[in-house]
N, CA, C and O atoms as a Maestro MAE file, in Angstrom:
{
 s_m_m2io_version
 :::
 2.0.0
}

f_m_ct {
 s_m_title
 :::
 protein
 m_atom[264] {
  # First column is atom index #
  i_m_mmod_type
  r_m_x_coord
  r_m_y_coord
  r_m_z_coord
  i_m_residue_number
  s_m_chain_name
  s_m_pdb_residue_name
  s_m_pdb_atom_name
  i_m_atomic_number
  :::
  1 25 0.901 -3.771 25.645 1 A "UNK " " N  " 7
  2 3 1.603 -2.546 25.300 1 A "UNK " " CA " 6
  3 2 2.163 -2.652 23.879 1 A "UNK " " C  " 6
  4 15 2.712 -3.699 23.535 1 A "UNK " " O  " 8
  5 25 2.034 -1.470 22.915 2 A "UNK " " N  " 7
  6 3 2.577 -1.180 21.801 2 A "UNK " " CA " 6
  7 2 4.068 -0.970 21.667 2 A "UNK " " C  " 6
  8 15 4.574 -0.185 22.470 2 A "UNK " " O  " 8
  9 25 4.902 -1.591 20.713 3 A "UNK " " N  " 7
  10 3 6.016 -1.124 20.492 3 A "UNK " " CA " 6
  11 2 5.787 -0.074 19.864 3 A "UNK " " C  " 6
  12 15 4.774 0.221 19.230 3 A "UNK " " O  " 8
  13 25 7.350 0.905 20.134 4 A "UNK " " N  " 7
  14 3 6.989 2.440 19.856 4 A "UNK " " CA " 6
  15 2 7.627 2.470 18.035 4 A "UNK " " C  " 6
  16 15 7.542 3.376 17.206 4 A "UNK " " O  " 8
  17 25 8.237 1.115 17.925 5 A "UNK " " N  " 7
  18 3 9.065 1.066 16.584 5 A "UNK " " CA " 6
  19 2 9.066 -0.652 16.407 5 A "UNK " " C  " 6
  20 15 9.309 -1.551 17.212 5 A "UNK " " O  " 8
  21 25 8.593 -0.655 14.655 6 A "UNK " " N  " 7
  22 3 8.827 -2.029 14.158 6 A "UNK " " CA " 6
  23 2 9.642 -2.372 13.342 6 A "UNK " " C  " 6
  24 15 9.946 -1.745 12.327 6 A "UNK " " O  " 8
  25 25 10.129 -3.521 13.745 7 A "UNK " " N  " 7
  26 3 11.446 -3.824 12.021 7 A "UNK " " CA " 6
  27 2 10.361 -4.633 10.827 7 A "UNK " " C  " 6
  28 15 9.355 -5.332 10.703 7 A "UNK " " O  " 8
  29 25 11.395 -3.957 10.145 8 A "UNK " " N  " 7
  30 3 10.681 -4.463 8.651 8 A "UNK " " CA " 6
  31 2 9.971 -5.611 8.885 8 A "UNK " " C  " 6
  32 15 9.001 -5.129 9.469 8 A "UNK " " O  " 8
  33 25 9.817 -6.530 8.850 9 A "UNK " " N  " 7
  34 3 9.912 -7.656 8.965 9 A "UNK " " CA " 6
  35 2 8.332 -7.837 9.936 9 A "UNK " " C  " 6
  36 15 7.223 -8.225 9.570 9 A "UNK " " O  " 8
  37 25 8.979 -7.234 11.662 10 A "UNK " " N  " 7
  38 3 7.402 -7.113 12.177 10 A "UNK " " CA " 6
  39 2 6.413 -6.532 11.233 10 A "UNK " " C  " 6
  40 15 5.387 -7.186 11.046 10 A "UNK " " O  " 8
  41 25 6.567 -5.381 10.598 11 A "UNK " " N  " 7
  42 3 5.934 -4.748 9.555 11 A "UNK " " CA " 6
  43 2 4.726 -5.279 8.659 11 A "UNK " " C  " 6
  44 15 3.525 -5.063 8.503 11 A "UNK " " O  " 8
  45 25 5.951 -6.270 8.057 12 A "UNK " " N  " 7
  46 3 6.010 -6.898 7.174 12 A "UNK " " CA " 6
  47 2 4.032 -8.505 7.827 12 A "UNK " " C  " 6
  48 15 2.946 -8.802 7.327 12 A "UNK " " O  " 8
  49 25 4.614 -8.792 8.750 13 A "UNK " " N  " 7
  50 3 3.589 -9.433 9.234 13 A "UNK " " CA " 6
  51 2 1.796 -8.647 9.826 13 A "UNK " " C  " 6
  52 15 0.644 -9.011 9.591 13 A "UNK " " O  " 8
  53 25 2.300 -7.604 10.554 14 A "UNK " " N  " 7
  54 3 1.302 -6.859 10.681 14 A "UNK " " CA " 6
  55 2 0.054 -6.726 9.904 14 A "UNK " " C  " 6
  56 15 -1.111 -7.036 10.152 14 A "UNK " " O  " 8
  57 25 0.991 -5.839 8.271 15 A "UNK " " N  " 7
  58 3 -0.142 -5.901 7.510 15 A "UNK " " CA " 6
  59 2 -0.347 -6.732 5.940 15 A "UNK " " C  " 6
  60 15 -0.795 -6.511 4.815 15 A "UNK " " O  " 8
  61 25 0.430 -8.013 6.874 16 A "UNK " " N  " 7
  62 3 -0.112 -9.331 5.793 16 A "UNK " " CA " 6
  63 2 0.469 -9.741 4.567 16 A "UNK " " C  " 6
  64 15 0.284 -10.791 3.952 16 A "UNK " " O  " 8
  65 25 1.334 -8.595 4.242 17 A "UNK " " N  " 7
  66 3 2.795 -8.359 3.308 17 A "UNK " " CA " 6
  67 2 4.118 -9.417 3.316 17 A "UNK " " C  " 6
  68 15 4.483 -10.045 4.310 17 A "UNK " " O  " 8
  69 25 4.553 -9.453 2.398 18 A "UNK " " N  " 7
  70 3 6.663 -9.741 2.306 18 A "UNK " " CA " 6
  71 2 7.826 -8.728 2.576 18 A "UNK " " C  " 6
  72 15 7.691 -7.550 2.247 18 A "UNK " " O  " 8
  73 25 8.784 -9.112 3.079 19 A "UNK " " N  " 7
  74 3 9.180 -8.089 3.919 19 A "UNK " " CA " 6
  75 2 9.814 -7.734 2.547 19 A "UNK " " C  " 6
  76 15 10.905 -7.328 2.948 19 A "UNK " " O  " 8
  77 25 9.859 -7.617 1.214 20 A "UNK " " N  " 7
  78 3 10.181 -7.090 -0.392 20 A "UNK " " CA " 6
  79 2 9.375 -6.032 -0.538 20 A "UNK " " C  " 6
  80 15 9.788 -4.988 -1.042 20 A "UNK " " O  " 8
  81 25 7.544 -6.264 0.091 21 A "UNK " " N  " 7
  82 3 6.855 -5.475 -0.545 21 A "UNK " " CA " 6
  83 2 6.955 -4.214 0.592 21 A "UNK " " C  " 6
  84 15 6.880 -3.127 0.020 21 A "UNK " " O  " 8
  85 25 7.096 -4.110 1.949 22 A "UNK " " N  " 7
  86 3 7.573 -3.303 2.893 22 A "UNK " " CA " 6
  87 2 8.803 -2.777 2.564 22 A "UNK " " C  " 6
  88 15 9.086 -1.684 3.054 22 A "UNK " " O  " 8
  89 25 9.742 -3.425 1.702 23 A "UNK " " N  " 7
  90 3 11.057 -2.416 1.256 23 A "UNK " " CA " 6
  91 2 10.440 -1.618 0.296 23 A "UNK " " C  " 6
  92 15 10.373 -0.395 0.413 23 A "UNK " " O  " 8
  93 25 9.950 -2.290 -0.726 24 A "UNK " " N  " 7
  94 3 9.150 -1.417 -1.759 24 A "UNK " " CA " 6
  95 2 8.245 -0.283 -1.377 24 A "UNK " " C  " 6
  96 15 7.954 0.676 -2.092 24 A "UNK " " O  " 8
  97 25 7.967 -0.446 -0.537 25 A "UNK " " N  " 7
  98 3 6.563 0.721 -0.144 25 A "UNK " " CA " 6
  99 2 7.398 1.828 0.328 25 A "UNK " " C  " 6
  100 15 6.899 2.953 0.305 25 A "UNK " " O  " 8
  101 25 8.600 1.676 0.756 26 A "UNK " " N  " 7
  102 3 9.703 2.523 1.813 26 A "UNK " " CA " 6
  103 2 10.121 3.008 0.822 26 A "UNK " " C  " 6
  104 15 11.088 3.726 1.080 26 A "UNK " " O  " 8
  105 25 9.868 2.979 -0.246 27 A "UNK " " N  " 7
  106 3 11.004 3.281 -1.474 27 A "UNK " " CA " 6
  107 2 10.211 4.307 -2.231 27 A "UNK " " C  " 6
  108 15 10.400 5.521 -2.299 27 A "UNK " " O  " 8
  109 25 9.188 3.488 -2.840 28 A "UNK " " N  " 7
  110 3 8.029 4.191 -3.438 28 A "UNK " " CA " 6
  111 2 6.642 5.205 -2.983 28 A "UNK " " C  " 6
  112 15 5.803 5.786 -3.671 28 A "UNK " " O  " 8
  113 25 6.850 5.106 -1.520 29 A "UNK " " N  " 7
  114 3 5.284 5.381 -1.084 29 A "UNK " " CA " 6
  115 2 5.592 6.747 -0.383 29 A "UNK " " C  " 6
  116 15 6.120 6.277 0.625 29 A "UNK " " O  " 8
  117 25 5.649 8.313 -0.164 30 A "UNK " " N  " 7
  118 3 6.116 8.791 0.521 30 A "UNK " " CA " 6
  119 2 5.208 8.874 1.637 30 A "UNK " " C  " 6
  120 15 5.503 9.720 2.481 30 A "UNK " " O  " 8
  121 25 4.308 8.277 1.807 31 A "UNK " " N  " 7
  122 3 3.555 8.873 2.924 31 A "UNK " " CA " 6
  123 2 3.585 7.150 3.649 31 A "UNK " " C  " 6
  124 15 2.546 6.837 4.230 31 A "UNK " " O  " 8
  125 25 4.440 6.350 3.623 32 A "UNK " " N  " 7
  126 3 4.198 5.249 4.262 32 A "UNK " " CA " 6
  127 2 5.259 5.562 5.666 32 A "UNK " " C  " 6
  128 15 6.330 6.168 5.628 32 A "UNK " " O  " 8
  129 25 4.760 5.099 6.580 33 A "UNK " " N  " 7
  130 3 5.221 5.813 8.253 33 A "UNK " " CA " 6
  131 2 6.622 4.844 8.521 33 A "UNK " " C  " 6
  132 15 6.654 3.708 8.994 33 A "UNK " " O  " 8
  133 25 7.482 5.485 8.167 34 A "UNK " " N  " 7
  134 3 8.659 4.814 8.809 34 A "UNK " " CA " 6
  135 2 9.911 5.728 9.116 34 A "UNK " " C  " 6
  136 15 9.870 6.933 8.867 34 A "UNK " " O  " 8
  137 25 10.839 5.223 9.572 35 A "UNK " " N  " 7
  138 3 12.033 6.137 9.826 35 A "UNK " " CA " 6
  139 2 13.327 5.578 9.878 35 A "UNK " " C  " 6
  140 15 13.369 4.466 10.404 35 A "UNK " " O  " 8
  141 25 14.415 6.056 9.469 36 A "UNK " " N  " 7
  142 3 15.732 5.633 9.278 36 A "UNK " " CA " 6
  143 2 16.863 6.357 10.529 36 A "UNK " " C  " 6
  144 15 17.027 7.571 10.658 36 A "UNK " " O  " 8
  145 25 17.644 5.151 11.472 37 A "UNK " " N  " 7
  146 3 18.164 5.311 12.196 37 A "UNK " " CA " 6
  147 2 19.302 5.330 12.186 37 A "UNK " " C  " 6
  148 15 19.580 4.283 12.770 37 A "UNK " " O  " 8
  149 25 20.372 5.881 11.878 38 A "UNK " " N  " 7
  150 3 21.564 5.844 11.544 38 A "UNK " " CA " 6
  151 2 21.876 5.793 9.793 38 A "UNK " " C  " 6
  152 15 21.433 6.479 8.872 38 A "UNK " " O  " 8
  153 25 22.744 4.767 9.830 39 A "UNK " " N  " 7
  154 3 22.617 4.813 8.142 39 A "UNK " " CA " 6
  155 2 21.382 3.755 7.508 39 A "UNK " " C  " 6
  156 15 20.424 4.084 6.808 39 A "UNK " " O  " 8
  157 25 21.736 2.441 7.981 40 A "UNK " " N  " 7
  158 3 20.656 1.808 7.453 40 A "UNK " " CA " 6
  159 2 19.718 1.028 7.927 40 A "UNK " " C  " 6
  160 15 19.106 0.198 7.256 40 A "UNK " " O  " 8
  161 25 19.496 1.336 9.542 41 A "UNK " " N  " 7
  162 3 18.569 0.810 10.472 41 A "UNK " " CA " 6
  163 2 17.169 1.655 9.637 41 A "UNK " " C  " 6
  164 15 17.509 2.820 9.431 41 A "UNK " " O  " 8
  165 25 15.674 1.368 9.101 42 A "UNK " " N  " 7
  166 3 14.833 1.043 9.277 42 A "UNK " " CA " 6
  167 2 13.448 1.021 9.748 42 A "UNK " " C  " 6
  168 15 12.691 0.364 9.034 42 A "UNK " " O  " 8
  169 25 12.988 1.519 10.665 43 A "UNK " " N  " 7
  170 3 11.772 0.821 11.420 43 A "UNK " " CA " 6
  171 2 10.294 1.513 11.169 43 A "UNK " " C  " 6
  172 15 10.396 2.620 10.640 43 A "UNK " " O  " 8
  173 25 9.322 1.208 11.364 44 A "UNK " " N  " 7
  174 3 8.283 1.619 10.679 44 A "UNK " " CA " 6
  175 2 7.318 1.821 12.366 44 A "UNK " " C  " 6
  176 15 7.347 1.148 13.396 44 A "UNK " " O  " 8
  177 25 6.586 2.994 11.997 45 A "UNK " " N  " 7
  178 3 6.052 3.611 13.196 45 A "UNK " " CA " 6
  179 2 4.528 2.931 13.400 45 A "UNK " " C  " 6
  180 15 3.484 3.341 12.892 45 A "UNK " " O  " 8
  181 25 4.693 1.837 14.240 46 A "UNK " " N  " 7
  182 3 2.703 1.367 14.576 46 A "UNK " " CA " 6
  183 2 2.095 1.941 14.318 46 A "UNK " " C  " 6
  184 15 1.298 1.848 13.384 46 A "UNK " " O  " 8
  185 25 2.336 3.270 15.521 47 A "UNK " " N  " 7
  186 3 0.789 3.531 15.367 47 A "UNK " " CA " 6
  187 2 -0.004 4.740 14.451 47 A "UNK " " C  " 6
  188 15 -1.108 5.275 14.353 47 A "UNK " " O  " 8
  189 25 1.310 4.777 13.877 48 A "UNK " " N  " 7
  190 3 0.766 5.694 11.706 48 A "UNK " " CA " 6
  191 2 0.485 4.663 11.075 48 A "UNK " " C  " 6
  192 15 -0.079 4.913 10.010 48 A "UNK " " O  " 8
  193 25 0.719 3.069 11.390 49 A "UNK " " N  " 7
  194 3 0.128 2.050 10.294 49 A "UNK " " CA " 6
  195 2 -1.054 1.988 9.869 49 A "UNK " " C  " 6
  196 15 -1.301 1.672 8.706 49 A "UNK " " O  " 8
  197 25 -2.267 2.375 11.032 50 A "UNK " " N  " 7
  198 3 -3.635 1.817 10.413 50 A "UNK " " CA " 6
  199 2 -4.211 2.764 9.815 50 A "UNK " " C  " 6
  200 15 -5.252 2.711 9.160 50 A "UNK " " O  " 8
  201 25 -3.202 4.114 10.140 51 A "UNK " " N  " 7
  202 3 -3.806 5.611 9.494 51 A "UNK " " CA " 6
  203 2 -3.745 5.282 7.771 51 A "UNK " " C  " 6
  204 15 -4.704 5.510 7.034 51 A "UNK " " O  " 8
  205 25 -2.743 4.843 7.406 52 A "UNK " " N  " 7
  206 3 -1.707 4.839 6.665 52 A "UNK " " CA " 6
  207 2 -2.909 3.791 5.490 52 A "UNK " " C  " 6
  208 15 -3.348 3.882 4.344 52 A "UNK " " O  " 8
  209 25 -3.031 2.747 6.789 53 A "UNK " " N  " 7
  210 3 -3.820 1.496 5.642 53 A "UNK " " CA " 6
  211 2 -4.929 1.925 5.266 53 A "UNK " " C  " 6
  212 15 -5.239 1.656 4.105 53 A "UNK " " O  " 8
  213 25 -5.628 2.505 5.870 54 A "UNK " " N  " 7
  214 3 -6.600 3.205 5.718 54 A "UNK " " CA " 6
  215 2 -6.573 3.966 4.510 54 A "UNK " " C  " 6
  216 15 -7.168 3.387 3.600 54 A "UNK " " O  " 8
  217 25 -6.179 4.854 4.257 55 A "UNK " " N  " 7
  218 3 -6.262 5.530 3.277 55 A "UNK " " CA " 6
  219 2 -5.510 4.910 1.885 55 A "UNK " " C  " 6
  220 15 -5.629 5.463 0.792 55 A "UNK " " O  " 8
  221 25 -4.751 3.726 2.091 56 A "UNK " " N  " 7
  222 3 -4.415 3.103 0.560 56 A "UNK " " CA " 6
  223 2 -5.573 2.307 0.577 56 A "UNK " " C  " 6
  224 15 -6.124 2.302 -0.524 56 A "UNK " " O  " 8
  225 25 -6.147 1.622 1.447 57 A "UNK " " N  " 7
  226 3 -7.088 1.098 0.658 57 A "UNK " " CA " 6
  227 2 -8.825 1.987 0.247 57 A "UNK " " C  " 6
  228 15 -9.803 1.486 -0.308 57 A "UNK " " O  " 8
  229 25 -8.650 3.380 0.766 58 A "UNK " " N  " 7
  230 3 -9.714 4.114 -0.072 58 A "UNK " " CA " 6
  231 2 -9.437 4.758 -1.203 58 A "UNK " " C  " 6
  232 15 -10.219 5.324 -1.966 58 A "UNK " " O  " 8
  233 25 -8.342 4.647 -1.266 59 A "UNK " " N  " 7
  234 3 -7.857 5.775 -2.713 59 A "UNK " " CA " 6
  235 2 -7.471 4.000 -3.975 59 A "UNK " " C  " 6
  236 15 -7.485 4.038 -5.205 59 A "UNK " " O  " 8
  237 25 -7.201 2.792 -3.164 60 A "UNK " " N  " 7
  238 3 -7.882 2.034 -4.209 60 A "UNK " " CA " 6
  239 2 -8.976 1.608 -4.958 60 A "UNK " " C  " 6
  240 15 -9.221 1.312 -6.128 60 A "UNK " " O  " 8
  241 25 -9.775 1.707 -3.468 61 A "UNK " " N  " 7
  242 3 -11.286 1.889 -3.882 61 A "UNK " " CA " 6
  243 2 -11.654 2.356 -4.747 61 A "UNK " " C  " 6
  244 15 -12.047 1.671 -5.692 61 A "UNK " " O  " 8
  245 25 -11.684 4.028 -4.784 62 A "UNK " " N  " 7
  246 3 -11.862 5.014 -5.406 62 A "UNK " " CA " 6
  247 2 -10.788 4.543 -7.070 62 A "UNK " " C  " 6
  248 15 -11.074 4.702 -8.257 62 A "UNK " " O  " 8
  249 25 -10.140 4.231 -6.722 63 A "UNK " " N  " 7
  250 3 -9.403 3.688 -8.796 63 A "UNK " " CA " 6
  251 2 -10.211 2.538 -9.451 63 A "UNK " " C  " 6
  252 15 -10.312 2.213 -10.634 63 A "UNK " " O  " 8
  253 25 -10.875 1.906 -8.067 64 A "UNK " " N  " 7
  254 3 -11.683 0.683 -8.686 64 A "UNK " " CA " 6
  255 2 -12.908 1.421 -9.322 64 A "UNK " " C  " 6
  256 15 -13.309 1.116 -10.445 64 A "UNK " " O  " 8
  257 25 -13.420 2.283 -8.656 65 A "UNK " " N  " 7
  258 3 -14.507 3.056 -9.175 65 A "UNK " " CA " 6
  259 2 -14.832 3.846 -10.456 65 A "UNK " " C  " 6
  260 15 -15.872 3.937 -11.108 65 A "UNK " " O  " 8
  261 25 -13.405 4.481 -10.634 66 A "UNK " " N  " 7
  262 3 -13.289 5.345 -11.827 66 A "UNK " " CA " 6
  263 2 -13.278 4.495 -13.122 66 A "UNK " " C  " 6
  264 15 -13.187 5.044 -14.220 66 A "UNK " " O  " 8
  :::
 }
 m_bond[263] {
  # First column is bond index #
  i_m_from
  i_m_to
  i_m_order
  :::
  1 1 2 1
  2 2 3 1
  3 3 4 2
  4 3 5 1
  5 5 6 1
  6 6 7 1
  7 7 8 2
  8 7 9 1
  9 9 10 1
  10 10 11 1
  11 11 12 2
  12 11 13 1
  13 13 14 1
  14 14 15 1
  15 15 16 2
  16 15 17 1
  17 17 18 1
  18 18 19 1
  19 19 20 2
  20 19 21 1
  21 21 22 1
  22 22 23 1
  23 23 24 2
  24 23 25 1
  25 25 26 1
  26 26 27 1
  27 27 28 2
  28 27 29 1
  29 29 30 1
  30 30 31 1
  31 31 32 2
  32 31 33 1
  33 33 34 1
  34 34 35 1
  35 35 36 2
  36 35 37 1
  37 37 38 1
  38 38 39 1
  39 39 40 2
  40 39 41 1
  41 41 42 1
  42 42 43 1
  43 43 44 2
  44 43 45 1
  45 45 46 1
  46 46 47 1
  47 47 48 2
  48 47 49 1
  49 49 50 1
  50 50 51 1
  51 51 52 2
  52 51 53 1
  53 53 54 1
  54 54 55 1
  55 55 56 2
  56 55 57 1
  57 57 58 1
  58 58 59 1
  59 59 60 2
  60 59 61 1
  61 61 62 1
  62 62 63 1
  63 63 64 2
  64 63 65 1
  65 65 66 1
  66 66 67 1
  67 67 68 2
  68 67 69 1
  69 69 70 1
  70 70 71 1
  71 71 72 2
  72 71 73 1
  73 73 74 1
  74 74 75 1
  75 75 76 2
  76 75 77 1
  77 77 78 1
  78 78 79 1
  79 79 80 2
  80 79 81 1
  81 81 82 1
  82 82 83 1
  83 83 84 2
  84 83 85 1
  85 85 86 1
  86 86 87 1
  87 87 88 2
  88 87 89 1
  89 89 90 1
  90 90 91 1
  91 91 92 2
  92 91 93 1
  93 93 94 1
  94 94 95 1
  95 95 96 2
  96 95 97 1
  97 97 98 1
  98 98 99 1
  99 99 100 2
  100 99 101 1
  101 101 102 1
  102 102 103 1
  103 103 104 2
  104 103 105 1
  105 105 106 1
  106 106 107 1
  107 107 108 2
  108 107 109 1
  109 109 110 1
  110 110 111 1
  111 111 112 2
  112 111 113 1
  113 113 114 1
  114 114 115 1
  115 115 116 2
  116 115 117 1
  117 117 118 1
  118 118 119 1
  119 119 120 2
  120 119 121 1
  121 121 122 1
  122 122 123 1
  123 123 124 2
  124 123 125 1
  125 125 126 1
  126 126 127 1
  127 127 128 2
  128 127 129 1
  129 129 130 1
  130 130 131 1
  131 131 132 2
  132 131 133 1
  133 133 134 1
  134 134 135 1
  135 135 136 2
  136 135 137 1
  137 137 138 1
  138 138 139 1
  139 139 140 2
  140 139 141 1
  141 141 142 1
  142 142 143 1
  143 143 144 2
  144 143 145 1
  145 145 146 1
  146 146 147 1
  147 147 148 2
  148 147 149 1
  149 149 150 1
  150 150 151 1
  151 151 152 2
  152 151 153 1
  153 153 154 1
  154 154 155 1
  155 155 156 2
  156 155 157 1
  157 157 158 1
  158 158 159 1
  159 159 160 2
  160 159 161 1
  161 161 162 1
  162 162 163 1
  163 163 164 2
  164 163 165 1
  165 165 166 1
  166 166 167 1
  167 167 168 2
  168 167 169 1
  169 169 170 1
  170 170 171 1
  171 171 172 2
  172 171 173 1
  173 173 174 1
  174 174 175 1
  175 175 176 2
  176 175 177 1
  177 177 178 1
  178 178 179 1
  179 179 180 2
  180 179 181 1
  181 181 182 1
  182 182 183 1
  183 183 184 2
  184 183 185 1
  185 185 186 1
  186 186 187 1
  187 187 188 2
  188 187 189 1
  189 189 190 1
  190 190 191 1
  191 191 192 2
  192 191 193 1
  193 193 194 1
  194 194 195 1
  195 195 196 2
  196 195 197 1
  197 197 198 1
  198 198 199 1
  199 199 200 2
  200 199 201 1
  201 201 202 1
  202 202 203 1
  203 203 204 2
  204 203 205 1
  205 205 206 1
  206 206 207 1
  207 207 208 2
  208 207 209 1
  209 209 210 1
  210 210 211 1
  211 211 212 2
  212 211 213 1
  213 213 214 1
  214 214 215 1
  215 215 216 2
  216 215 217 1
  217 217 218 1
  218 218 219 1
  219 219 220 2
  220 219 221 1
  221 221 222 1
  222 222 223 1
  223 223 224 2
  224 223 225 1
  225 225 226 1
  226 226 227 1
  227 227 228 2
  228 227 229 1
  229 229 230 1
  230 230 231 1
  231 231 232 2
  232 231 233 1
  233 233 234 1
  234 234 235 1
  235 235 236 2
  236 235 237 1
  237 237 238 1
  238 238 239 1
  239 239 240 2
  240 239 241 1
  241 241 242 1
  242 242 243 1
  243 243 244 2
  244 243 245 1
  245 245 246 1
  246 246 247 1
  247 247 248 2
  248 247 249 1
  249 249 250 1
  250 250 251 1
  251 251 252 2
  252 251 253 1
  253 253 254 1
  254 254 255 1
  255 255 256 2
  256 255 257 1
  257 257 258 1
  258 258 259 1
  259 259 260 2
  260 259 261 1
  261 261 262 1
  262 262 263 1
  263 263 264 2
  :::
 }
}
């Protein structure tokens, strides 16, 4: 069974990252799947992750190309 919510950190392991570059992406990325629970709880939504990876790594692709 899937957790319905990950902390940074799980995040952070998932997709092979530092839990710096998962703050960074939260900061910079607006379409990266996460949500803030109170004031500064956090957690990033599974199962928008592989949607999510998916498409940064075709729109890198696509910069490698140009």
């Amino acid at each position: 069974m899937q957790k319905e919510l990950l902390s940074v950190k799980e995040a952070a392991k998932v997709l092979g990252v530092g839990i710096n570059c998962v703050y960074g992406l939260i900061h910079s990325d607006p379409t990266f799947p996460y949500v803030v629970l109170g004031d500064r709880n956090i957690k990033v939504l599974p199962e928008r992750l592989p949607e999510w990876k998916r498409k940064l790594f075709q729109k890198q692709l696509e910069d490698r190309t140009q």
